[in-house]
N, C-alpha and C positions, 0 to 999 in steps of 0.2 A: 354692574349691568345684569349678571347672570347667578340667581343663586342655587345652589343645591339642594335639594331637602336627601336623597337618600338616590345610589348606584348598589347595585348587587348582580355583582358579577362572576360567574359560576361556568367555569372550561370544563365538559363534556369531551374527550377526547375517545372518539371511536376508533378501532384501528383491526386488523384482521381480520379472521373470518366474521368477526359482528357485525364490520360495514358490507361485508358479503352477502351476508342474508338479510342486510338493510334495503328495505328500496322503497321506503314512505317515513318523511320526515313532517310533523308537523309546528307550527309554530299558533299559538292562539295570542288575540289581542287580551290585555290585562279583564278583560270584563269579562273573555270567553265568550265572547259572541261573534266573532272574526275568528277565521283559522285557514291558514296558506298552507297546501301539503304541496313539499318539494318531492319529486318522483324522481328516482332513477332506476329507468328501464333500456337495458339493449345498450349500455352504454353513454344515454343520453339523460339530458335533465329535461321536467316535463314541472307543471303548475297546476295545482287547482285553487279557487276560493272558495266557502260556504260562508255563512252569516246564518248562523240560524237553525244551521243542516239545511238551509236552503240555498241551489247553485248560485255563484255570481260569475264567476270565471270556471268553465269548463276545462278540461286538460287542454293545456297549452305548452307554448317549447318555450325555451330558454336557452340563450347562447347568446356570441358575438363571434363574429368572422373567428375561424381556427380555432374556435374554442366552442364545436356545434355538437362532436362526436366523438366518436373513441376515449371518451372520458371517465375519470373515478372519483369519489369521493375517497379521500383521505384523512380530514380530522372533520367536524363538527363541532364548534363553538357556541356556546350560548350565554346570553346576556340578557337582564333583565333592568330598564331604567324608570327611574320616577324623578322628574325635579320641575319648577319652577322658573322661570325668568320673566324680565321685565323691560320690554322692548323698549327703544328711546322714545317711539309713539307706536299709533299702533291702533285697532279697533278694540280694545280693551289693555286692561293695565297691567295685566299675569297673565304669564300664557303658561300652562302646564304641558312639558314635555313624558308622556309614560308609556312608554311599548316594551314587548318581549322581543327578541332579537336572534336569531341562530346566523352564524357564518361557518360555511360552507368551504373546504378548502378544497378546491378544485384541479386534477392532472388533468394534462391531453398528453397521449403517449409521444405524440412529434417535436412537444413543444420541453422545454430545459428550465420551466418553469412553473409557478399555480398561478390559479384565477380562484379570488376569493366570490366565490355569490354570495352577498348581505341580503337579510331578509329580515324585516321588521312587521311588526302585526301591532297595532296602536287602534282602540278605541275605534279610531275614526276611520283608519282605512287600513290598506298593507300597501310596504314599499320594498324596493328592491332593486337592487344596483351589482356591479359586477366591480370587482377593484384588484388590480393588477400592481405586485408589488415592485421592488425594485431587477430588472432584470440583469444586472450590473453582472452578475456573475456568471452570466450566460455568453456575454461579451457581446449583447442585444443590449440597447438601454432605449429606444425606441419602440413603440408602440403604433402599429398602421389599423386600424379601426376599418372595415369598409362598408360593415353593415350590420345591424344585428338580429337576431333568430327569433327572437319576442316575441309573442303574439298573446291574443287577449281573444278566447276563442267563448264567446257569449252564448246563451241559450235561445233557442228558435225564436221570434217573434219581438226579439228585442228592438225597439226604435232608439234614435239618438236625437241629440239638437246640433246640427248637422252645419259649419261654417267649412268653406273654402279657405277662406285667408282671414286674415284676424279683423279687419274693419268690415267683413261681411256680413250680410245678415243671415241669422240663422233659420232653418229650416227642420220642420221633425220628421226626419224620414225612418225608413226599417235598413238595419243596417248591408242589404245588398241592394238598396236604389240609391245609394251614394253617386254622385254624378263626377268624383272624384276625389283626390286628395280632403285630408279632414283636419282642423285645426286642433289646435289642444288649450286649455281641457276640453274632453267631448264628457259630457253628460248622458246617459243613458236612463230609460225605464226600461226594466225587464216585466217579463210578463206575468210572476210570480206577485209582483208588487214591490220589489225594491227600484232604489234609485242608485247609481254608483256615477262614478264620475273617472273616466281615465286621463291621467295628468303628468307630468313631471317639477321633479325638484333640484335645483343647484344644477341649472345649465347653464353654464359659464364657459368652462372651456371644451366644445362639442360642438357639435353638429346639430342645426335644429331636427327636429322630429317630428312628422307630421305623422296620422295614421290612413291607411288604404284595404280595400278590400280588395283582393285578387280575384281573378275571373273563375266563378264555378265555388267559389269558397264563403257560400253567403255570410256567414257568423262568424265568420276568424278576424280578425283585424291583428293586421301585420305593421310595423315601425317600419318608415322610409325616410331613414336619415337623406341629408340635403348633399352631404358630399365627407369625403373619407377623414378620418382624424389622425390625425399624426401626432404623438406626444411623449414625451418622455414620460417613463417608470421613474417611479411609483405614479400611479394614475386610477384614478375613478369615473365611471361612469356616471350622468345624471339616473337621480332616482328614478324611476317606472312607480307609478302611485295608482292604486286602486280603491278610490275615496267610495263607502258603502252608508247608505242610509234606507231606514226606512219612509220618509217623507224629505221633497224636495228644500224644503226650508234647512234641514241639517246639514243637507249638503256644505252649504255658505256657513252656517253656524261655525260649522269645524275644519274652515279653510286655513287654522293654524298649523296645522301637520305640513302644509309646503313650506311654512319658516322653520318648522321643527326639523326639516330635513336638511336643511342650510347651518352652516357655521356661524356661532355668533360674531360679535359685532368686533370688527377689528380697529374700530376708529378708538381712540384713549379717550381724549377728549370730545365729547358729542356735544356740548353746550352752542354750538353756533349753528347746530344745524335746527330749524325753527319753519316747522311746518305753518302753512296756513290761507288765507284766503287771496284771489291775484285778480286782477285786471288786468286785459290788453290792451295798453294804448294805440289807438289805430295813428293818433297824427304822430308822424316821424318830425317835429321839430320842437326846439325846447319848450317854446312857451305853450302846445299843446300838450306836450308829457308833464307840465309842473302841474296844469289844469285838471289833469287827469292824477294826479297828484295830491292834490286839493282833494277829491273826491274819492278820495280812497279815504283818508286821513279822517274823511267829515262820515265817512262810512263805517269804519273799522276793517278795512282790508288793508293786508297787511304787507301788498307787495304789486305792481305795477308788473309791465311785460310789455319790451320794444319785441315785435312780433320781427317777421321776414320782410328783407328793404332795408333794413337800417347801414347796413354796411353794403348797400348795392343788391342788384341781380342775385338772387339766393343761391340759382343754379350754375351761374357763372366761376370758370374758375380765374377772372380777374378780379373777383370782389373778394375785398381780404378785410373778415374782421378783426382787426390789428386798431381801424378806425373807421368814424361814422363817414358814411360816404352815401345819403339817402337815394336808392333805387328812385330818377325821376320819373318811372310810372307809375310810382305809388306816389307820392308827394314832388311839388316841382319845388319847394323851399329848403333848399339843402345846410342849414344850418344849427342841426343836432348835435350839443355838446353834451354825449352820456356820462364825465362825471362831474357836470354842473348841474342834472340833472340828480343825480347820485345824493351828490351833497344835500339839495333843495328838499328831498324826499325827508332822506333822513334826518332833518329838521322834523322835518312832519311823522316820524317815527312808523317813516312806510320805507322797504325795501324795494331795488328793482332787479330783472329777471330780465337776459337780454336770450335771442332765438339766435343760433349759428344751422347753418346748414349742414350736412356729413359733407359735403364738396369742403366747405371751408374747416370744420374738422379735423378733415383728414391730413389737409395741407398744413393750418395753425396750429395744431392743438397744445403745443407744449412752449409756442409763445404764448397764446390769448391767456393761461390759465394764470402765470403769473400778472400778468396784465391788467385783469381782470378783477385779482385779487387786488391790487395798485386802487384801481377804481373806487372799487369798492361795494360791487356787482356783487349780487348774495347767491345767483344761480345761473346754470345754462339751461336754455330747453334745445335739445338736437331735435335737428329735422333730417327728415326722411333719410335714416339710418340705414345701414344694408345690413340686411338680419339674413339667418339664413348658414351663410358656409361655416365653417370653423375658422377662418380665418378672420373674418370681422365680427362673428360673436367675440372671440377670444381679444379683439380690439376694443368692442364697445364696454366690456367688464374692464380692461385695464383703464379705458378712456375715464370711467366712475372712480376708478382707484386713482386717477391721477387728479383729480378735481377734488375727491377728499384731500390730498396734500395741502391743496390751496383755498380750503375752507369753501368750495363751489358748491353747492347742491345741485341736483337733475333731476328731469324731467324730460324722459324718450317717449318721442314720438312717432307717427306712422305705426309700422307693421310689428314691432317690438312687442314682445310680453312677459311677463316678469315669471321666475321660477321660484322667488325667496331671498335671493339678491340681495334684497333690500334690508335682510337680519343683517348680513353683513357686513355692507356697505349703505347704512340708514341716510346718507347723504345722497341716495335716488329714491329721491320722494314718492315718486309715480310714473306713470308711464301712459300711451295710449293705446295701443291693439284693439279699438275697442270701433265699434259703430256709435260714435258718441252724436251731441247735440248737433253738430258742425253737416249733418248725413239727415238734423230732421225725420229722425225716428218717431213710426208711431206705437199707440200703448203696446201693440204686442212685441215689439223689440224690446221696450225698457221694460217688461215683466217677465220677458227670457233671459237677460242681460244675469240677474243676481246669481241666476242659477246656473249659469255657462261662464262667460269671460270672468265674472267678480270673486270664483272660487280661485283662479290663478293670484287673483291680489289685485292692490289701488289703481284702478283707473280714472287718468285724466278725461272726463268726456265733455266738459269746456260746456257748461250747463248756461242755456239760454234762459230769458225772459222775456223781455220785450220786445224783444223781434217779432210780430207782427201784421198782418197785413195790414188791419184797420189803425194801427199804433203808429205806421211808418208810408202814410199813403204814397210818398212820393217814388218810395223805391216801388208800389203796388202796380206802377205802371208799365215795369218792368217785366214781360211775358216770361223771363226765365229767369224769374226771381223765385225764390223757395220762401217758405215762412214756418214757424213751428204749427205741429198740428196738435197738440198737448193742450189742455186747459191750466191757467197761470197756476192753480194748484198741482197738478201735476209736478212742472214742474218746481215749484218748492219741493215737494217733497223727494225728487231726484237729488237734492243735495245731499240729502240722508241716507236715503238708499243707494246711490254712490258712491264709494266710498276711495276718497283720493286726497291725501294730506295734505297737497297742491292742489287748491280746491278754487277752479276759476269758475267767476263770475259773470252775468251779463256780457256773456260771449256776442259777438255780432253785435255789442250795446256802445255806443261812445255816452259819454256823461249827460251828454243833450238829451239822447234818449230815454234816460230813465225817467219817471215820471217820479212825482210826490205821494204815492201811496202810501196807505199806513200800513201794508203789509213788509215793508221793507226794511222792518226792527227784524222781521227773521231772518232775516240774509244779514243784519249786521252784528248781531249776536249771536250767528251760526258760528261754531266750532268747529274743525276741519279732523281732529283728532281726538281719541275718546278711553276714557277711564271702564267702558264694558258696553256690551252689545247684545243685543238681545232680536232674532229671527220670528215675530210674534208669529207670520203664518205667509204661506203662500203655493199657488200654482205656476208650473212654470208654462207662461205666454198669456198668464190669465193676471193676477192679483198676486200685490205683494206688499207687506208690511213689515216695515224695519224701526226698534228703539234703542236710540243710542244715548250714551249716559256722559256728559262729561263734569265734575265735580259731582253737586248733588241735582243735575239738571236733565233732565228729559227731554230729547232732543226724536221724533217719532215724524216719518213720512209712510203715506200710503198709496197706489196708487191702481188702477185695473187697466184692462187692454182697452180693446177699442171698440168695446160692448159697456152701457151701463148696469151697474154693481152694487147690489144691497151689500154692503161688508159688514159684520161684527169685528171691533178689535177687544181684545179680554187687556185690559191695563194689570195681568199676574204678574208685572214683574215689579214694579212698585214696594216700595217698602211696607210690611204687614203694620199697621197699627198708627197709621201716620193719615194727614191729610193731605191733600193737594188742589192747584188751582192748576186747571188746563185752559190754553190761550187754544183754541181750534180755529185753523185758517181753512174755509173750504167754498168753493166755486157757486158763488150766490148768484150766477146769471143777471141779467138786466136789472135784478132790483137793486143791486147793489151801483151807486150810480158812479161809479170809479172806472176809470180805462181799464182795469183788470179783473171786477166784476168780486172783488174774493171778499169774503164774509168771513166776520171776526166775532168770537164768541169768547166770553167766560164761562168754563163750567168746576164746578168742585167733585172731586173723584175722592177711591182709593185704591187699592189694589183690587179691590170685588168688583169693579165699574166693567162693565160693558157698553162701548161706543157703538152704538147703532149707526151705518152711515148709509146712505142715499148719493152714490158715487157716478157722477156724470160718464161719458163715453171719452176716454182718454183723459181720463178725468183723476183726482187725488184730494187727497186733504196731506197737512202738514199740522203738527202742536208742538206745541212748546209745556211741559210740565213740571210745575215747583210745587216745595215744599212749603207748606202755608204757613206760617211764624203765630 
């Protein structure tokens, strides 16, 4: 799974009057253009950033409860890493792991033990985390967390893309009109002209962390853990990440530092766990799930989904997925047999995915997964999870670890977001936290989306199509019916630019609904997972351009807000010296005489090609790019 190329590891040990008249440590990223200076003044530890020599992070604090002040430095460690791995999937095929490292060994005079501060400096951003060893000899082996001193104290004029809760929509405000608590990652433009992004990594067992501006303190942003951590030594904190770039598109480019900050993969055998394309079946009884079956199979999607009902009332705690028991408000035909349903699939070399509630979760979990594995069910998708305390984060990480036992794959939904998890435990494919299709976002959410929610990692955002007003008139009658406002390119090209290994389809579509278009070889030879990725260009809330590679195939969605858009796309990432043939899908209006209006074109390129494009108002184009024989 994970190869080495080269560690070089080199102990710095300060000690006496040298750490006395110490009090600026720096650490630079491998390229030298990132450098975190740890300060210790008055006893305290203090932070800056530069990128450039130019500010990202102003002097800021560092600490956690009891560990704020009357402190020293003691040793100074340094480390330097460079290596390679190779995810089980993933938006590319290598991910290179290379940062410099200093640890920090930490006293508090009251306290009978150190706090290590880790600090790493990587290309892409700086991280840092606090890690407490074993306190066993102190005759403490307990650790009580209540808050921590962090801050992130930015320079004047800085704006953020600003969400409340994680399926919010986002907002660009300046960081003292925040109308409250701030989700994570927050994304920032400083005035200088950089972009950074503050985020975490390997939150698992902790407290979530949202960020706040206190009253009077326009620029500081302070960490507001959700509630106290209790845990046994040895113990670490999640990482504190300060992703820097000079344009918005790198941001996302170099969202592999939050799997770089996680543990590799602890499953042995990974071979069962098989990303890829899903359907919901809306009818709860057999002979519409085999139907919906059929049409996966005659599609290339690779997996089905008994959605919420199947096992009763979702919020109910008399409904127990142990057995199908169909919810009669959703279907009056209670005669759902999911693994004759199972069986029928896998004939047709399609998987299925059944939805549990956290009510029923919490009460089954350690029956259904054997259970299920019986079946012969390939995943769960949890509904509306309680995120948040440390006590049900620390349940939903174990809930994933117990579903790898049983070969289960996941998919969390709701308010969930991922920190890197997913190196670890690759059998949680995705996740939602997102303002996905289901909420009928328009262009300016899905052109903020890449550069905000999709640096944390894979969202599920259950990508529509046909859901239309003019496509679906009978539901049109409906005064509190919703419809997408996206043109049909659009979204295609959100399947690309979203990037989720669990990659649902014609959400809000039953099989009826799809029409016979010829655009629909792109969705059935879409790829959900990819050999390299490429950020061609974008604005965040304006336009964005995303190519993804899997074998030797070009896989490219583009899309603008809710204004129309001249775009240039430059195809530099193409192989030098080669031809190619581009299939272009793009919003041909009325002429085109198809319910979805999308215009299909051949053109021969190479890497020197520049795509002119003439981009409607919530509007996109989608290609498809081969190597010409």
């Amino acid at each position: 799974m994970s190869k080495k190329i080269i560690i070089v590891l080199i102990s710095l040990i300060f000690c006496g009057g040298f750490l006395k008249s110490q009090n600026s440590f720096v650490t630079e990223s491998p390229d030298n253009n990132l450098k975190i200076y740890v300060l210790f003044e008055q006893n305290e530890l203090f932070y800056r950033i530069d990128y450039k020599n130019k500010p990202v992070i102003l002097k800021s604090s560092l600490g956690i409860t009891k560990w704020e002040n009357n402190l020293s430095i003691n040793k100074v460690l340094q480390n330097s890493h460079d290596s390679v791995w190779h995810p089980v999937y993933g938006e590319r095929a290598t991910v290179r792991d290379h940062f410099n490292e200093k640890i920090f060994v930490v006293n508090e005079k009251s306290m009978h033990s150190n706090m290590y501060l880790i600090v790493r400096a990587y290309n892409e951003g700086i991280a840092f985390r606090y890690f407490f060893p074993s306190f066993s000899n102190s005759g403490v082996s307990q650790l009580n967390i209540s808050g921590e001193k962090t801050t992130f104290n930015v320079p004047k004029n800085t704006t953020c893309w600003f969400a409340p809760f994680a399926q919010a929509d986002y907002k660009c405000l300046p960081i003292k009109d925040w109308p409250g608590e701030a989700e994570r990652p927050l994304t920032l433009r400083l005035k200088n002209g950089l972009y950074a992004c503050l985020a975490e990594a390997e939150m698992v067992d902790y407290s979530r962390t949202k960020f706040i501006v206190k009253k009077g303190e326009e620029n500081i942003i302070h960490c507001k853990m959700f509630d106290e951590v209790r845990h046994l030594t040895p113990f670490a904190t999640p990482w504190r990440v300060v992703m820097v770039a000079e344009k918005p598109a790198d941001l996302l480019a170099n969202n592999d530092i939050i799997l770089n900050l996680n543990p590799s993969c602890r499953i042995k055998n990974t071979d069962w766990i098989k990303p890829g394309k899903i359907i919901r079946t809306v009818s709860l009884t057999t002979e519409g799930a085999e139907k919906v079956v059929d049409f996966a199979a005659k599609h290339k999607i690779d997996y089905i989904h008994f959605d919420a009902g199947w096992y009763g009332p979702e919020t109910s705690i008399k409904s127990d997925p142990r057995k199908a028991d169909v919810d009669p408000q959703r279907c009056k035909i209670n005669d759902l047999n999911i693994p004759q349903v199972v069986n029928y699939a896998k004939n047709k070399g399609v998987g299925v995915w059944v939805y549990v509630n956290q009510t029923g979760l919490s009460q089954y979990l350690d029956d259904i997964l054997p259970l299920y594995q019986s079946w012969g069910v390939a995943g769960i998708k949890f509904g509306f999870v309680n995120v948040g305390s440390f006590q049900w984060t620390k349940w939903l990480h174990q809930a994933v670890r117990k579903c790898a036992d049983c070969h289960i794959m996941v998919d969390i939904h709701d308010e969930y977001r991922p920190t890197g998890f997913s190196r670890t435990f690759p059998n949680l494919l995705t996740q939602e936290g997102i303002r996905g299709n289901e909420e009928f976002p328009d262009g300016i959410t899905n052109t903020t989306l890449p550069f905000t929610r999709f640096i944390a990692g894979a969202a599920d955002a259950t990508i529509c199509y046909f859901h239309r007003k003019e496509l679906k008139p009978e539901l049109a009658k409906n005064p509190h019916a919703r419809f997408l406002l996206n043109t049909s390119c659009h979204q295609m090209a959100l399947s690309v630019i979203d990037y989720s290994p669990l990659q649902f389809l014609y959400w809000y579509d039953s099989p009826e609904d799809v029409k016979d278009v010829p655009e629909l070889r792109f969705f059935d030879d879409l790829p959900t997972t990819w050999s390299d990725t490429k950020i061609v260009n974008g604005q965040i809330g304006e336009f964005v351009t995303v190519a993804r590679k899997k074998d030797n195939i070009w896989f490219v969605g583009a899309i603008t807000n809710n204004d129309a858009r001249k775009m240039k796309v430059h195809l530099d990432f193409l192989d030098s010296g080669k031809n190619y043939l581009l299939t272009l899908y793009t919003d041909g209006g009325d002429k085109i005489k198809t319910p979805t209006h999308v215009d299909i074109n051949k053109i021969e390129v190479t890497n020197k090609s520049v795509l002119r494009l003439d981009i409607l108002p919530r509007g996109g184009c989608a290609m498809i790019i081969q190597e010409k024989k």
